[in-house]
N, C-alpha and C positions, 0 to 999 in steps of 0.2 A: 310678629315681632313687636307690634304696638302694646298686645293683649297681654305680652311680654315685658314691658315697659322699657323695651331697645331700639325704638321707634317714639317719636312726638309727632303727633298730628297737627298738622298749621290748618290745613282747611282739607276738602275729602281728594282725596288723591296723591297729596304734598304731605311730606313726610320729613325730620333731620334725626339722625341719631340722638338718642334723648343725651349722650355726652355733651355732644356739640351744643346741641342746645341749654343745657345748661352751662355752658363754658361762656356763653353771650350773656351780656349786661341788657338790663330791661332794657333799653329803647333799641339797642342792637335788637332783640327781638319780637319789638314794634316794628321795625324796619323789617326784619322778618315777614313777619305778619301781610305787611302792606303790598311786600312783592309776589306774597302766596295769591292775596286779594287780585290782585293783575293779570296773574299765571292762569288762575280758575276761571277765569269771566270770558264771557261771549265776547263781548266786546272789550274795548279799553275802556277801565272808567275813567274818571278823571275825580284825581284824588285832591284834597281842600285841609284847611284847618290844621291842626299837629302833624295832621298825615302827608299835605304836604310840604310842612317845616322839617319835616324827617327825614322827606329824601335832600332839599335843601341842605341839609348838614346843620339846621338852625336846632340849638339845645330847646329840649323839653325840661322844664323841672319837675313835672308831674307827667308819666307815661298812662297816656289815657287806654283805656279798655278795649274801644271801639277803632276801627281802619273809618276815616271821613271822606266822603266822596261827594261829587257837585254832579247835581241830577237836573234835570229841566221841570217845568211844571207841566204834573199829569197825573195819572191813573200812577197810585202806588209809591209815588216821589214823597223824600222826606222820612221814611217809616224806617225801623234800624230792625234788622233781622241777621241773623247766622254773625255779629260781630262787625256788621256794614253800619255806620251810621250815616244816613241819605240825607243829604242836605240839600234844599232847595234854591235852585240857579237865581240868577238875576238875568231875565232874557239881555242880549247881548252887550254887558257889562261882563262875561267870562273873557282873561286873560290867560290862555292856556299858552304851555311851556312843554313839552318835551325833554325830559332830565333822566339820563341812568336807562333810557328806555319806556322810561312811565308820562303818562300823560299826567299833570300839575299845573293849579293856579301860579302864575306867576309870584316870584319874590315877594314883590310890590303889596299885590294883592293878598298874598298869603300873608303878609304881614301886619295889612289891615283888619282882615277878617279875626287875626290870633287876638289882636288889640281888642278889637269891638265885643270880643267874646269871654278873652280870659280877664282875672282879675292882671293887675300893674304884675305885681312877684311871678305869674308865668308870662305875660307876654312881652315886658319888657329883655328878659334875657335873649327872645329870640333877633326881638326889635335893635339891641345893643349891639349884634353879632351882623345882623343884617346891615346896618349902616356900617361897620366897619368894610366886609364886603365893596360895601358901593365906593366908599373912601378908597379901597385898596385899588377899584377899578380906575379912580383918577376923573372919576364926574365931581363937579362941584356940588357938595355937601348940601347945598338948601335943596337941590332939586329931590333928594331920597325923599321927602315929607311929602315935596308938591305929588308925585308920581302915585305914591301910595294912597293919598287923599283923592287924586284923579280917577281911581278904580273904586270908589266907595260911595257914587253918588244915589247908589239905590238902599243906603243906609238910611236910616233914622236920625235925626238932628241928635237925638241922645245919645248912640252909637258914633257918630260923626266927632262928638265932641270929648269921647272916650280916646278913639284915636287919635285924636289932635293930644290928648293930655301924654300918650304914650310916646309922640311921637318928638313932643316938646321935652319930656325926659331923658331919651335918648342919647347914648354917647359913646360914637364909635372909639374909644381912648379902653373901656371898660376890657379888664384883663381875661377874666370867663364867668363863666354862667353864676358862678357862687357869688362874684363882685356883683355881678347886674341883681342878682335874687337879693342880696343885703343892700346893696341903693333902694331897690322898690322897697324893701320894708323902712328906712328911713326914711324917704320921701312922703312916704304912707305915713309914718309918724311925725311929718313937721318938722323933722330935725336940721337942722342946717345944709347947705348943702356943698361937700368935701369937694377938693380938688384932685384928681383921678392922676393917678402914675404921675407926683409929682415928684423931683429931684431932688436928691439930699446928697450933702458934702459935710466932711469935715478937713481936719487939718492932714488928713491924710489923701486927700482928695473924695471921687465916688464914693458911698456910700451904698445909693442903689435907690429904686422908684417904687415909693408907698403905691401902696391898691388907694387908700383914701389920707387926706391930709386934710386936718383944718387947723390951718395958719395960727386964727386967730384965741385956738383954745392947745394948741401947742402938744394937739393928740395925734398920731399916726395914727388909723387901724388897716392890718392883714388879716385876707381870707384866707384860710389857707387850706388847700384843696388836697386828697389822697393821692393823685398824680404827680404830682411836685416829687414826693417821696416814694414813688413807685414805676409810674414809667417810662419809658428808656426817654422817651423824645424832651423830657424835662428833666430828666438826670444827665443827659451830655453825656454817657460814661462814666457817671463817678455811679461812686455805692448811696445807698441812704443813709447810711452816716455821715458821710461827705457832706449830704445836702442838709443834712439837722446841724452838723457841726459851724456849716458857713452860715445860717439861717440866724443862730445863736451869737456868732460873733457882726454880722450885720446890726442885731436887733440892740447888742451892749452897745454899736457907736451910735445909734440912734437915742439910746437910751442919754447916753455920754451928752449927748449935744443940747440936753434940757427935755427932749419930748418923750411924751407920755404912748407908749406902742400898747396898742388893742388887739389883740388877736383871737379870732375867731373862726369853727371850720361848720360843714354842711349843718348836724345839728341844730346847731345854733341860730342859722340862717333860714333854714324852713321853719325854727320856733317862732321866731321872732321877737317874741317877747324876752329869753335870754337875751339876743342880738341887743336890744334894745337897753337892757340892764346892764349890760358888759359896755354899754356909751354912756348910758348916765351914769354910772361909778368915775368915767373917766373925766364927765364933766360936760357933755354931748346932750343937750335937751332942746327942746320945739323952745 
């Protein structure tokens, strides 16, 4: 059936219908991926990095290649073979977690390690997602930073001071992955820094909560993501029209009320450099 192409091979024995599998979105089949990685192996590994942001439910904006796993130091540790990429432990600095069944670095950790690794535009979006998380559990908000810096002491002052920059960015208020990926790229570029889902009224009351707002240059900007206009849990029921229709009569009172609305969707946001011209047209410079 494979030889057939009515079969996809995840690793040697694990198998989905090649429909199914292309019916999944790449990081759906990252996640894929990572459970075959589990399913196969002798032991449990214990999965680190994107791989375990993934079962976490923390957004990737770039879906990496490789399943990452936390090895200890020895014969063979560290090497990436068959789609494994072996990361080396920090003797007893691992914060293991049990999640979905899979052995995982803890939140904390995992979101340190994404910091210290990735550039700001992937690891802030998970970092964004993660503090909201801790915020929803009702811990007080300074301790997210302490907790995650507290599993990093076998980092590098350079590394160290990467997650501190990630961590000082941070802001559980950010609406999804696309808002956090256009914050890193302004941040990255100097540019002022917006007020996140603020309020707007007019004479009619509610208007509705900008993705970003700067007051003092009288710009709105929205991300605007292909869910909004596709699926169900962000349509409420209505159709896509509905939701372009109301989107459109939102953006005329905003328009109405003096400010300048910026709108921008993923393209834009992984270029950056558009992102960045669609702000300085509007008047948004370092």
């Amino acid at each position: 059936m494979a030889r057939r192409n009515e079969l996809v091979r995840i690793r040697r024995g694990l198998y989905l219908p090649a429909s199914r599998w292309m019916e999944l979105e790449p990081w759906e089949q990252f996640r894929v991926k990572i459970q075959a990685v589990n399913d196969a192996a002798r032991k449990p590994p214990l999965f680190c990095g994107q791989s375990a942001a993934s079962v976490w439910g923390l957004p990737l904006i770039e879906v990496p290649d490789e399943v990452e796993t936390l090895v200890m130091p020895g014969p063979g540790g560290g090497r990436s073979r068959n789609g494994i990429r072996r990361r080396l432990a920090v003797p007893d600095e691992c914060d293991v977690v049990v999640l979905h069944g899979l052995r995982v670095t803890s939140m904390e950790q995992t979101i340190g390690n994404l910091a210290a690794m990735l550039p700001l535009t992937g690891s802030l979006p998970a970092t964004d997602r993660a503090a909201s998380f801790w915020r929803q559990s009702g811990r007080p908000p300074e301790e997210f930073g302490e907790r995650v810096l507290s599993r990093l002491r076998g980092l590098s002052n350079v590394k160290q001071r990467r997650v501190q920059r990630v961590l000082a960015a941070a802001d559980p208020a950010s609406g999804s992955p696309g808002e956090s990926l256009s914050r890193a790229v302004m941040i990255l570029a100097g540019l002022p820094q917006p007020e996140l889902q603020a309020v707007h009224r007019d004479a009619q009351g509610l208007i509705g909560y900008s993705d970003f707002y700067w007051p003092d240059h009288g710009v709105v900007g929205e991300f605007d993501g292909w869910a909004k206009y596709s699926q169900g849990e962000f349509l409420a029921g209505r159709s896509p029209e509905d939701v372009l229709k109301a989107e459109k009569i939102r953006e005329d009172r905003l328009r109405a009320t003096g400010l300048t609305v910026v709108r921008w969707m993923w393209p834009a946001a992984k270029d950056g450099a558009e992102l960045l011209s669609k702000l300085r047209n509007a008047g948004i410079k370092p």
